[in-house]
C-alpha positions in Angstrom: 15.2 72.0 44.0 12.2 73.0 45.2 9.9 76.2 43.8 8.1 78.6 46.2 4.3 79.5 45.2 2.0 81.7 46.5 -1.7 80.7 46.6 -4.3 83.6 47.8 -7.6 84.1 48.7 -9.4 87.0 47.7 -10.7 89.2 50.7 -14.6 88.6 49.0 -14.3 85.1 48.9 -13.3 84.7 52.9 -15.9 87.3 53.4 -18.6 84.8 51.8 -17.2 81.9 53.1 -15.4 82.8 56.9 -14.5 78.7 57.0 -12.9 78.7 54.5 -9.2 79.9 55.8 -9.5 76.8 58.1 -10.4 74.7 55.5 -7.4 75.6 53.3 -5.1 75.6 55.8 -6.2 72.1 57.1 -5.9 71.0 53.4 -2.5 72.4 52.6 -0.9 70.7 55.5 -2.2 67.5 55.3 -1.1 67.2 51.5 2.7 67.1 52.4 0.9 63.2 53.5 0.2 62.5 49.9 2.4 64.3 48.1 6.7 64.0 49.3 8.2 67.1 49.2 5.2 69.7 49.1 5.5 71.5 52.1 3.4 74.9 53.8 6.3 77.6 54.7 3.7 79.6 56.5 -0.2 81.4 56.2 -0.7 85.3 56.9 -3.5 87.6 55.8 -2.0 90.6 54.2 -2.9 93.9 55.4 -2.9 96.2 52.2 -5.4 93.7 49.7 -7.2 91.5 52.6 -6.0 88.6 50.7 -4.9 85.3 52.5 -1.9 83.9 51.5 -0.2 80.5 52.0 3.3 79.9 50.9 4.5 76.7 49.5 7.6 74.6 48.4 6.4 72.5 45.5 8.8 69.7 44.3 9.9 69.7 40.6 7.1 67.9 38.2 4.5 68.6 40.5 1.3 71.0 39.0 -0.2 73.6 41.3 -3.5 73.7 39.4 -3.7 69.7 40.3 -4.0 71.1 43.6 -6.2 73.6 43.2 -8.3 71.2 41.7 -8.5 68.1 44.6 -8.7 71.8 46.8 -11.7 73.2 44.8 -13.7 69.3 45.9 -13.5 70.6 49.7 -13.8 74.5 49.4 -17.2 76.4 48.4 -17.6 76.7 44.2 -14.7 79.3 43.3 -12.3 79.7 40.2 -8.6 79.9 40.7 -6.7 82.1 37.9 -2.1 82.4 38.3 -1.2 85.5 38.4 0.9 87.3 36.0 4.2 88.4 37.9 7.9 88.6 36.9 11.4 87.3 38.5 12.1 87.3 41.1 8.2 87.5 42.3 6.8 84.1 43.2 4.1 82.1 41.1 0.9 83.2 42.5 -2.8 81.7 42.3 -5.5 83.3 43.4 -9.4 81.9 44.4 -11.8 83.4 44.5 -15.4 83.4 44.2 -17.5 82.7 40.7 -19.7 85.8 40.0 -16.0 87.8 39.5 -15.7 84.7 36.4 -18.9 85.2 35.2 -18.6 89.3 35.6 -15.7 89.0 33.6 -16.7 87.0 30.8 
């Protein structure tokens, strides 16, 4: 049984970076190579927040922040945070860039 996850990118941090869709997208669908069973359902860039978002089956045992941490090697420096949602809302992960960390803090 497989789990569906959202991963998003903040509107700012495509805005700073405009490669950066590509890059994630390339990423994400080469990783089904290393990993069995991870697959991309699709990529669209939602109207309401900006946000990018890439839907994913993950296979049982594996981590999404491991992923979002080999992904953060190739991608400009950001921070990734999960969102909180409930059932039956999907596991979502959002990057975006570092000054919103450091604002924060």
């Amino acid at each position: 049984m497989f789990e569906v996850v959202e991963i998003r990118v903040s509107y700012r941090y495509v805005k700073e970076h405009s490669w950066v869709v590509q890059g994630i997208t390339g990423f994400l669908s080469a990783y089904f190579m290393e990993k069995p069973g991870f697959s991309l359902q699709r990529h669209f860039d939602e109207l309401e927040t900006g946000m990018h978002v890439w839907v994913c089956n993950i296979p049982p045992k594996m981590k999404v922040p491991t992923l979002l941490r080999r992904l953060k090697e190739d991608i400009p420096p950001c921070h990734y945070t999960q969102l909180e949602t409930s059932p039956p809302m999907r596991p979502q992960f959002l990057i975006d860039s570092q000054e919103t960390e450091s604002a924060v803090s």
